[in-house]
C-alpha positions, 0 to 999 in steps of 0.5 A: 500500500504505502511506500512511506508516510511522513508526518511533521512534528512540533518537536522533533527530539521529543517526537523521535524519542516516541517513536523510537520508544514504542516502535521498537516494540513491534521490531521495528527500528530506526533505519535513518536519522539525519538532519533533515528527517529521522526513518523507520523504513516506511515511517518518517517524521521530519521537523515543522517549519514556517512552511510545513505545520505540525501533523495534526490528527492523524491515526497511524496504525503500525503492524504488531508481529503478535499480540504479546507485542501489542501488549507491549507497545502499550506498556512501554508508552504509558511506563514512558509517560505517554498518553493512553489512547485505548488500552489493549483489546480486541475490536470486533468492530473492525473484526473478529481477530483485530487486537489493538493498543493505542497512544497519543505522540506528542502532538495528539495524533494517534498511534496504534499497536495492531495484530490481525489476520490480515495485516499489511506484508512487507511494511510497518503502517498497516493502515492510516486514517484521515479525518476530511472536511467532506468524504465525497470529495475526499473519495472523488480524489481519491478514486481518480488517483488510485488507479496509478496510485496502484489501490482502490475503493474497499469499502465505502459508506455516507461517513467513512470510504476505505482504500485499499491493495493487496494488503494495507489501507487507508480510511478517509472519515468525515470529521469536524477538524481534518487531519493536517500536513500529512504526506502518503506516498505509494510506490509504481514500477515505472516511470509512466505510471508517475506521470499518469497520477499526476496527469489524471490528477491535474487534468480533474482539476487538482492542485499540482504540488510538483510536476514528474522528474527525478528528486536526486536529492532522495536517491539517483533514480528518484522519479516521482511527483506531487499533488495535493488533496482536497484538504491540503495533504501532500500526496506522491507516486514514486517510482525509485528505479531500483 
């Protein structure tokens, strides 16, 4: 589903302290820090600035191995003076099987621990969900993007439309102050595959946040590009040529 999410953070010590607190409890560790942003492979969190304000809330669903390690995750945020979000549990609401944990970052935004039968493969964010001003729009963009964005409607309903690929989604869901300032980014195998998200993207009448080229700065081979959602998020399709 995701090639990688990036949130920006009020603090980013603060923030990485979090992260690297709860994350290691579900085997993920940090694969890079640097001055620009810190990463645990798919995740990143990288610092506010005057023109990128703090993530705001987002829920960020992160893949448990177990149980045992949900249990964990959230033991080891509220022993660290995190903010418990919801204790550990199943919730049949969302299925049978599903067990979750939840804490709140630093800045609010939620951060779940999840184990269930169908977890994401070959990736740490399992899911996202993004509070909008108005689901139909919401599902509109994303509905034109998602066929080069390589996902698809899952499920859908008046309040909440769920996206999603062979494993992993994201969820768009009414709310009365959207999620902020969070970048999605989904992988595509060739370089045409970039170019026809943004084409069908701006061609809708979306706003264009930059045109298809390669971004060495990232890597040699980084070709992707950006557009912006109806609620401002930042939303890429790369492909990295490797």
């Amino acid at each position: 589903m995701f090639d990688h999410v990036t949130i920006r953070v009020s603090d980013r010590p603060t923030s990485e302290r979090f992260y690297g607190t709860v994350l290691r409890t579900l085997e993920i560790e940090q694969t890079y820090a640097g001055d620009d942003f810190a990463e645990w492979d798919d995740f990143s969190l990288a610092e506010a600035d005057d023109a990128n304000a703090p993530t705001r809330r987002l829920h960020i669903g992160f893949a448990a191995p177990t149980r045992g390690h949900v249990d964990k995750f959230w033991r080891a945020g509220t022993a660290a003076g995190y903010e418990s979000d919801g204790e550990p549990g199943l919730r049949p609401q969302y299925s049978d099987d599903y067990y979750g944990a939840f804490l709140l970052d630093p800045d609010g935004n939620s951060v779940e621990a999840v184990h269930h039968g169908s977890l994401r493969d070959g990736g740490n964010v399992d899911h996202l969900w993004i509070r909008v001003s108005d689901v139909e729009a919401a599902t509109h963009f994303y509905e034109t993007v998602g066929p080069a964005a390589g996902f698809r409607v899952g499920s859908e309903s008046a309040d909440r439309t769920q996206f999603a690929c062979v494993s992993g989604s994201f969820s768009v869901l009414a709310g009365d102050r959207p999620t902020e300032n969070v970048h999605l980014a989904f992988g595509a195998s060739d370089d045409e595959t970039v170019d026809r998200f943004h084409r069908d993207a701006t061609a809708a009448g979306y706003r264009d946040n930059g045109a298809p080229g390669e971004r060495a700065v990232y890597h040699e081979g980084y070709y992707a590009a950006f557009v912006l959602d109806p609620d401002g998020n930042n939303v890429e399709v790369v492909n990295h040529n490797r």
